[in-house]
C-alpha positions in Angstrom: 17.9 -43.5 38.4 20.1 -40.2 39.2 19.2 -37.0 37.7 22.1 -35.3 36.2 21.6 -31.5 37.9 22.7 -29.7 34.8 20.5 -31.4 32.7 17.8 -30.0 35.0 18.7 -26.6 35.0 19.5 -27.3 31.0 15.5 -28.1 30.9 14.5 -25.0 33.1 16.4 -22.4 31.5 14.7 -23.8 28.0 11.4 -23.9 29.3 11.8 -19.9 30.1 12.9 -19.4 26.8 10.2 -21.2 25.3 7.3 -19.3 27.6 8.7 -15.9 27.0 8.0 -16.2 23.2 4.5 -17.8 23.9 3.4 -14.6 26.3 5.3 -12.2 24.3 2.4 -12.3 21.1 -0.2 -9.6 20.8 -3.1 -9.1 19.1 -4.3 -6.3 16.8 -7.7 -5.3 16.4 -10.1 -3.0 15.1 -12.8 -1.6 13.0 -12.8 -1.2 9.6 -14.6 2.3 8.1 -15.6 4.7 5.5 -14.4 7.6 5.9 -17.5 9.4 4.5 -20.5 8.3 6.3 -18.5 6.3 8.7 -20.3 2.9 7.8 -18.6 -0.2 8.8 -16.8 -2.1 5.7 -17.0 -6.1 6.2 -15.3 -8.8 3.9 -12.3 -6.3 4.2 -8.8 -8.3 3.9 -6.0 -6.6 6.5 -2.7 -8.4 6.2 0.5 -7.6 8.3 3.7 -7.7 6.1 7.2 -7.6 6.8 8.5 -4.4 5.8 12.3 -5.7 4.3 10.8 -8.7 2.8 6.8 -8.3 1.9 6.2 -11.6 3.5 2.4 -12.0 4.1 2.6 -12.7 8.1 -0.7 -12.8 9.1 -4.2 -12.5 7.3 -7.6 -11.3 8.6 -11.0 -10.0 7.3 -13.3 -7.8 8.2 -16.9 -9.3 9.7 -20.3 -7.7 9.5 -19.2 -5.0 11.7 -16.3 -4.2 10.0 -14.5 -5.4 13.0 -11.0 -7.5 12.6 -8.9 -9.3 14.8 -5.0 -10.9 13.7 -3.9 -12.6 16.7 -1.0 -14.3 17.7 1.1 -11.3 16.9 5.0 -11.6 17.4 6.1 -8.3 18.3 8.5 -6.4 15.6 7.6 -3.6 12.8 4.6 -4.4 10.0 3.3 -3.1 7.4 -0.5 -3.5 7.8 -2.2 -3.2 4.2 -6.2 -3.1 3.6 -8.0 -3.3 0.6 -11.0 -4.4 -0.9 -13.2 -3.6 -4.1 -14.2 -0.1 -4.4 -12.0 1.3 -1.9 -8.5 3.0 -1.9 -6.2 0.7 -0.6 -5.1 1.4 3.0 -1.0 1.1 3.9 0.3 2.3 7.0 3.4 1.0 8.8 2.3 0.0 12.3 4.9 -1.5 15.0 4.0 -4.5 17.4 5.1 -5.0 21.2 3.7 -7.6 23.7 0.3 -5.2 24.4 -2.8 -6.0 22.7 -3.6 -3.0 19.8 -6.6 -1.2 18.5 -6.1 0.0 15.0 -9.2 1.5 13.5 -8.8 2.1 9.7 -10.8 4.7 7.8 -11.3 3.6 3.7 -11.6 6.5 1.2 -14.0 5.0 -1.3 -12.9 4.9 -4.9 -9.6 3.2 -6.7 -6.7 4.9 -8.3 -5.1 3.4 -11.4 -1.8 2.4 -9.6 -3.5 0.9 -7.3 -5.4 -1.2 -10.2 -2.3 -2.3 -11.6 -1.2 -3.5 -7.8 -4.2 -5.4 -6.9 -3.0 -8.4 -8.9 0.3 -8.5 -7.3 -1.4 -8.6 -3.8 -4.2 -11.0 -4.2 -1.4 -13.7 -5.8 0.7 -12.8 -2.7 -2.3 -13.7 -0.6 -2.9 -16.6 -2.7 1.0 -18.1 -2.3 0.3 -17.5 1.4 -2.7 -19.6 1.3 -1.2 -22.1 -0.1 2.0 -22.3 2.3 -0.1 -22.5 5.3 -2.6 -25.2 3.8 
């Protein structure tokens, strides 16, 4: 059986589309803290979001240390939000390339009454995303 040569290089140019996506994912990590005492925070949720859209993208929480890893990382702009019970939620906007990241976040303790009123909306979004990927 005869190869066709196009269909070859049809196959190699794919593959190299293929690997430069795989290689091209980061991760982002850090440590989750108070910023009074500088204790670590664990059980801490950190989500990256799309900016335009609010899609949940990626979901991680904090261990014993307070440390937190989101891996698999396509490179683009996020918005990486924090929060967890007794703390001030934590929004910055944080932009991704194909280097690994270390993104320490500092939690003021206490919650604002905005932020009250929000907390519903972003446990259901964590929720829906849940449920998407399971």
């Amino acid at each position: 059986m005869k190869t066709h040569p196009l269909i070859f290089l049809l196959y190699v140019v794919c593959s190299c589309f293929v690997w430069t996506d795989v290689l091209a994912q980061a991760r982002v990590w850090g440590v989750v803290r108070e910023t009074r005492g500088n204790a670590p925070v664990s059980g801490v949720v950190v989500a990256l979001i799309k900016p335009i859209t609010g899609e949940v993208q990626l979901l991680g929480r904090s261990d014993l240390d307070g440390g937190y890893l989101l891996a698999d990382v396509v490179p683009g702009e996020y918005r990486i939000r924090v929060g967890t019970v007794g703390y001030r939620r934590f929004e910055r906007i944080l932009s991704v390339g194909v280097a690994d990241i270390r993104y320490d976040i500092r939690l003021e303790p206490g919650i604002l009454e905005k932020e009250k009123s929000n907390a519903g909306t972003f446990v259901k979004r964590i929720q829906k995303w849940f449920k998407k990927r399971h």
